[in-house]
C-alpha positions as CSV (number, residue, x, y, z in Angstrom):
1,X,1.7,14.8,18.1
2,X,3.3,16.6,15.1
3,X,3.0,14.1,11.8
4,X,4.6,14.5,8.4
5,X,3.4,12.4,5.4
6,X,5.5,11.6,2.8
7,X,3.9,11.1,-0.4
8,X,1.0,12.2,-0.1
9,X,-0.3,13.3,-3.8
10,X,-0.8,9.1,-3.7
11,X,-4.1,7.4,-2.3
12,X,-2.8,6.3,0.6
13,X,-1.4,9.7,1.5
14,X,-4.0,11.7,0.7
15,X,-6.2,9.3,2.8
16,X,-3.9,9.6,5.6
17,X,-3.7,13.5,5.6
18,X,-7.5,13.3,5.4
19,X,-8.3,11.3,8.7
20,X,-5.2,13.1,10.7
21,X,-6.7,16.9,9.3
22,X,-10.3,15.1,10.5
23,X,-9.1,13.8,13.7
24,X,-7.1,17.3,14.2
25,X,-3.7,16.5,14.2
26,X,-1.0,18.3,13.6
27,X,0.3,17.0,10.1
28,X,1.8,17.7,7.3
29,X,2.2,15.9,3.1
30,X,5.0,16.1,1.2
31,X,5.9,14.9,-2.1
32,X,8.6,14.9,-4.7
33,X,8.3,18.8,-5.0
34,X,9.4,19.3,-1.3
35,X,13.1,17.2,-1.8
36,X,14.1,14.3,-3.3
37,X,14.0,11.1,-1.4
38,X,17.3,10.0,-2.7
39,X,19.3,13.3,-1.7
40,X,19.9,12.7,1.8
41,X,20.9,15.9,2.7
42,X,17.6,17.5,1.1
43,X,15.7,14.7,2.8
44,X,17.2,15.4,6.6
45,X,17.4,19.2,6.3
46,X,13.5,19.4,5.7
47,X,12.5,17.0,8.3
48,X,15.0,18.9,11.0
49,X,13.3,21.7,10.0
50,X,10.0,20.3,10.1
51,X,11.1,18.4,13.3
52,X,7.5,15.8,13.0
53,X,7.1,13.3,16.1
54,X,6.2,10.9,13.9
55,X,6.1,10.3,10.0
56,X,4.3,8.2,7.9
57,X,6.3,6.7,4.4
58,X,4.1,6.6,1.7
59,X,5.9,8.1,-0.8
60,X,7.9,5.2,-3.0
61,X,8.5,3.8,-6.8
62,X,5.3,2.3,-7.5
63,X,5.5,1.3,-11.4
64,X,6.2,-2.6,-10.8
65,X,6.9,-3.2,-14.3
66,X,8.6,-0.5,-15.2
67,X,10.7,-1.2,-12.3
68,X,11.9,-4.4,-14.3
69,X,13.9,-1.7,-16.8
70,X,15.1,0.3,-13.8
71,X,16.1,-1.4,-11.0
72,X,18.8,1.0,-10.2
73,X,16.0,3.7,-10.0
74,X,13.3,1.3,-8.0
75,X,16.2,0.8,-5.5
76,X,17.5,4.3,-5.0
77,X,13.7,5.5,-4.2
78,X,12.3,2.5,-2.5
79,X,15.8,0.8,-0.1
80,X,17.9,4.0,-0.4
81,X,15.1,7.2,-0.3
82,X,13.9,5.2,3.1
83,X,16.8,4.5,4.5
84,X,17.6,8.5,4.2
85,X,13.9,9.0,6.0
86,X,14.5,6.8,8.6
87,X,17.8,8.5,9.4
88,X,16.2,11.8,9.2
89,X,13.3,10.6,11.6
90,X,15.9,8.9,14.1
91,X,17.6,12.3,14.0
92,X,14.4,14.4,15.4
93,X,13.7,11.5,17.7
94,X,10.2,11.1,15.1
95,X,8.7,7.1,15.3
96,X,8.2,5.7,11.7
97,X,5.5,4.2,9.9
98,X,6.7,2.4,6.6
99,X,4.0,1.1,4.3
100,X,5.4,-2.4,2.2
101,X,3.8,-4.7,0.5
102,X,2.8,-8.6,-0.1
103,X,5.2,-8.6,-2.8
104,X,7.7,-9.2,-0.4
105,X,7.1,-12.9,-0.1
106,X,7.6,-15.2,-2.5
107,X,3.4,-16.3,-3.4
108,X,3.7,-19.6,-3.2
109,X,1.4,-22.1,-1.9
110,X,-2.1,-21.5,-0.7
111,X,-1.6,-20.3,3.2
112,X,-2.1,-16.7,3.9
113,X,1.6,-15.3,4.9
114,X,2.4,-14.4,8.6
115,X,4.4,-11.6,9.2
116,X,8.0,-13.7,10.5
117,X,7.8,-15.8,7.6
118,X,11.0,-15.6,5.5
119,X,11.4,-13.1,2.3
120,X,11.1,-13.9,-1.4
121,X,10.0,-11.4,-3.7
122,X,9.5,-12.2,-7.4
123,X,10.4,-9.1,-8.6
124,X,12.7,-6.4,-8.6
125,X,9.3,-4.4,-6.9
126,X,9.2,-6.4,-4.4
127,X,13.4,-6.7,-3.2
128,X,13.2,-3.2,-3.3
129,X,10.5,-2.9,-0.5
130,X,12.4,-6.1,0.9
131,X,15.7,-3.1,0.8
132,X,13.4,-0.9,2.4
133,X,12.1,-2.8,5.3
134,X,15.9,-3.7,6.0
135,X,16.4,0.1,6.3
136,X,13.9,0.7,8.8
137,X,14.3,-2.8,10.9
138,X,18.1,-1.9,10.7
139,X,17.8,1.3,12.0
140,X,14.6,2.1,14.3
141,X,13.0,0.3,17.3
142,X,9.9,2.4,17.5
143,X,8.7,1.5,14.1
144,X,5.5,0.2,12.5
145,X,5.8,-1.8,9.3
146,X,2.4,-2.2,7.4
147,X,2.5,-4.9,4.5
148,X,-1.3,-4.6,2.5
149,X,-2.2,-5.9,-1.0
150,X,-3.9,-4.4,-3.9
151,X,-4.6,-0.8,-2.6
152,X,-7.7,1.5,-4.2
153,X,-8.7,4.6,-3.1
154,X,-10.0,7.6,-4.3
155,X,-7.2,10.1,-5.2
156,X,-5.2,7.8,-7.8
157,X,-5.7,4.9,-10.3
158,X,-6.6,1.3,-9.6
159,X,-7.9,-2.0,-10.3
160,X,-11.4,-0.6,-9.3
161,X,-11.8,2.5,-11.6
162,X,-10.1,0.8,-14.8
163,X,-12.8,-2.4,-14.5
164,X,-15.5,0.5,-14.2
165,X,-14.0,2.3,-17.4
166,X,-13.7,-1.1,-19.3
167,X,-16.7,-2.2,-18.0
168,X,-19.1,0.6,-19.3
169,X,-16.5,0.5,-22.6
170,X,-16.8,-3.2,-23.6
171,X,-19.1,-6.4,-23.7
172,X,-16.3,-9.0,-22.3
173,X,-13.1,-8.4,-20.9
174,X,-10.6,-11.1,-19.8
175,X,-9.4,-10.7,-15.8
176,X,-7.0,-13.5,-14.2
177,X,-8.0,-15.7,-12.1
178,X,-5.3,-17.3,-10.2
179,X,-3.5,-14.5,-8.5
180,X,-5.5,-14.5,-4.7
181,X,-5.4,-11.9,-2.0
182,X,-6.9,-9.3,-0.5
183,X,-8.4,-5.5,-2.4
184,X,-7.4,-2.8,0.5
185,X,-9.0,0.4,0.8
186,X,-7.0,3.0,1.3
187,X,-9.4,4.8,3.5
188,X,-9.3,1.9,6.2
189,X,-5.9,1.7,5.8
190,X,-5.1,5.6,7.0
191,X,-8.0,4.3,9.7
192,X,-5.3,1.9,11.1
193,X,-2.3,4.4,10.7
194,X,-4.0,6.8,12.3
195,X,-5.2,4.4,15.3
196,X,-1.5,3.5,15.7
197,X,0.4,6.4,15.6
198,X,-0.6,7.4,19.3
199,X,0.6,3.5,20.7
200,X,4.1,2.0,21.5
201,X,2.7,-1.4,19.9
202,X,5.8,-1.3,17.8
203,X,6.3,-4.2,15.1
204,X,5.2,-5.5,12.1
205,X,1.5,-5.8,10.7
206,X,-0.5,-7.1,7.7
207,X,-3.2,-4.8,7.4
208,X,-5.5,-5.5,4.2
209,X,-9.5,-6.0,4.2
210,X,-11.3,-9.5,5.3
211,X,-11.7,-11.9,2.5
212,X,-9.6,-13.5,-0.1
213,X,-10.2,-13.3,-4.0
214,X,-9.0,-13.3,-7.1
215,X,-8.8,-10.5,-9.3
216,X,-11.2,-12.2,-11.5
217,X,-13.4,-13.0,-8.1
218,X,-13.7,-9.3,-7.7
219,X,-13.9,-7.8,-10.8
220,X,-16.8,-9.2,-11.1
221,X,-17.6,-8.1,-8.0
222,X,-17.2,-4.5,-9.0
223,X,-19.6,-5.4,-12.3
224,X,-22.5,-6.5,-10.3
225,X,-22.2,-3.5,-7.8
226,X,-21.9,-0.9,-10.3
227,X,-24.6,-2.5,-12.4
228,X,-22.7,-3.1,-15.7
229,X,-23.2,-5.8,-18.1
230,X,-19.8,-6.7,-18.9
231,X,-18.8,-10.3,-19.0
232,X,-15.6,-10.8,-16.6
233,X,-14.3,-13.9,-18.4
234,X,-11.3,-16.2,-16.2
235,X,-8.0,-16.5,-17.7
236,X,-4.8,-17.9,-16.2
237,X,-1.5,-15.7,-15.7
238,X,0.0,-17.5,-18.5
239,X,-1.9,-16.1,-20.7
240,X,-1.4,-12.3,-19.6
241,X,2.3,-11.8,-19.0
242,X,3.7,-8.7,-17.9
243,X,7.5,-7.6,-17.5
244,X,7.2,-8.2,-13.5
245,X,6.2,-11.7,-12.4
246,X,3.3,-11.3,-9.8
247,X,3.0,-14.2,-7.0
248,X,-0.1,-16.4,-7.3
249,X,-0.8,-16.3,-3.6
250,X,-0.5,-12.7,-2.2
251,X,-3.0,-13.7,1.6
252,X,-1.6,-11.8,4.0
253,X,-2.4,-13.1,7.8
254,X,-3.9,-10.4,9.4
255,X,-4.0,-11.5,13.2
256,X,-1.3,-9.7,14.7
257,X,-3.5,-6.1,14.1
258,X,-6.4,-7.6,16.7
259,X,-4.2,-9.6,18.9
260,X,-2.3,-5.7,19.4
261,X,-5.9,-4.7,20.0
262,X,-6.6,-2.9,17.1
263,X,-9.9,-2.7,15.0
264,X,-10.3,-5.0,12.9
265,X,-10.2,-4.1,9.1
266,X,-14.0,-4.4,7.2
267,X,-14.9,-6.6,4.3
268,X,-13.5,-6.5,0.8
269,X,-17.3,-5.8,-0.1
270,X,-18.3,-3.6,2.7
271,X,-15.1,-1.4,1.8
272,X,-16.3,-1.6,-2.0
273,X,-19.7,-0.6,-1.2
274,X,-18.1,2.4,0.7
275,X,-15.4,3.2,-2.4
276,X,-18.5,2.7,-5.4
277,X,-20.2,5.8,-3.4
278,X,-17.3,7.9,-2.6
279,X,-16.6,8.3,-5.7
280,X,-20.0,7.8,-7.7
281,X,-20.4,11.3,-8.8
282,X,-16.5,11.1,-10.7
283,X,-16.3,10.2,-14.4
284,X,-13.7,7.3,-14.1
């Protein structure tokens, strides 16, 4: 197996090219210094070159409220830059592993989403993953789609470091409370890329740790394992608006990944545990 890793300067990415290098597969990361993902000849001339057996999409326009100013942009990189991998993949004969997102659905209710249940993103974020999932469902039968929620790992910012930077900074902070879903580590996530990459079990998956929360649920969370005093008060979404509209229910039903016979993902707080001490000797 040959694999090349697109994006991979990003957590995911760099977690995937970890566990592949670990697990000694042949593999290779790229990001936005090797070609553009919107210049489709730059995009298929490196990968015919390269001539992978599989690749792994990480790289894509991650700013969700930025993307609210440039949707042109969002869409170029996130339906357009994937549909030029996909092609480049189908062209070298290369299966394809695209990572999406929650945001694809619409958040509404209280259920967790399955993965055949219709599309409705909120934001322009979210279509443009919608775009991107077209592309490879269009295109490719030996395909994996992964849709996961609220990613944090160690080679990037998230949710986890800026609570412990506000939380040694201030007394009180303010952290919604009606947003629910599910904190992913990116390290168990490349655990399940990396399990799959050697099957046929082609399809769709939601692959995000056990548990549902809100971000309020697990910021404070994050305060009592890292020992800090701050006060995590609950606020609604009202009253913390941001250009991009996030859905209130982002559970993602994760059966389909043990009924393929996959290993289950861990714990939100087992895989916080394991995060807190990868990275306890960093200044965050």
């Amino acid at each position: 197996m040959k694999v090349l890793v697109t994006g991979y300067a990003g957590q995911l990415g760099w977690d995937t090219m970890r566990l592949l290098e670990a697990r000694g597969i042949d593999c290779r990361g790229v990001d936005m210094q090797d070609f553009d993902l919107t210049d489709a000849q730059a995009v298929m001339t490196y990968i015919r070159n390269y001539h992978p057996t599989a690749v792994v999409h990480c790289a894509a326009y991650t700013n969700v409220d930025k993307a609210e100013s440039e949707p042109e942009v969002c869409a170029r990189v996130n339906g357009m830059g994937t549909m030029n991998v996909v092609r480049a993949a189908l062209a070298v004969g290369a299966k394809f592993v695209f990572i999406s997102t929650d945001y694809v659905f619409p958040g509404t209710g209280d259920q967790p989403f399955k993965v055949g249940d219709p599309y409705g993103p909120l934001n322009v974020y979210g279509m443009s993953k919608v775009q991107g999932e077209d592309a490879v469902r269009s295109l490719m039968t030996r395909y994996f789609i992964l849709r996961t929620s609220w990613v944090f790992g160690k080679n990037g910012r998230n949710f986890v470091r800026t609570m412990l930077r506000l939380g040694a900074e201030k007394k009180e902070i303010r952290v919604v409370n009606d947003q629910i879903g599910s904190p992913t580590y990116t390290r168990d996530l490349a655990r399940v890329i990396c399990d799959m990459l050697p099957t046929e079990k082609y399809g769709i998956y939601h692959v995000r740790n056990e548990g549902f929360l809100s971000w309020y649920d697990f910021a404070n969370m994050i305060m009592d394992k890292a020992a800090l005093p701050c006060r995590v008060l609950p606020v609604p979404s009202s009253e913390y608006p941001t250009p991009a509209k996030r859905p209130l229910n982002s559970r993602l039903d994760g059966s389909a990944l043990s009924a393929a016979g996959f290993e289950p993902m861990p714990t939100v707080e087992n895989a916080l545990d394991r995060y807190l001490e990868e990275i306890k000797d960093e200044h965050v």
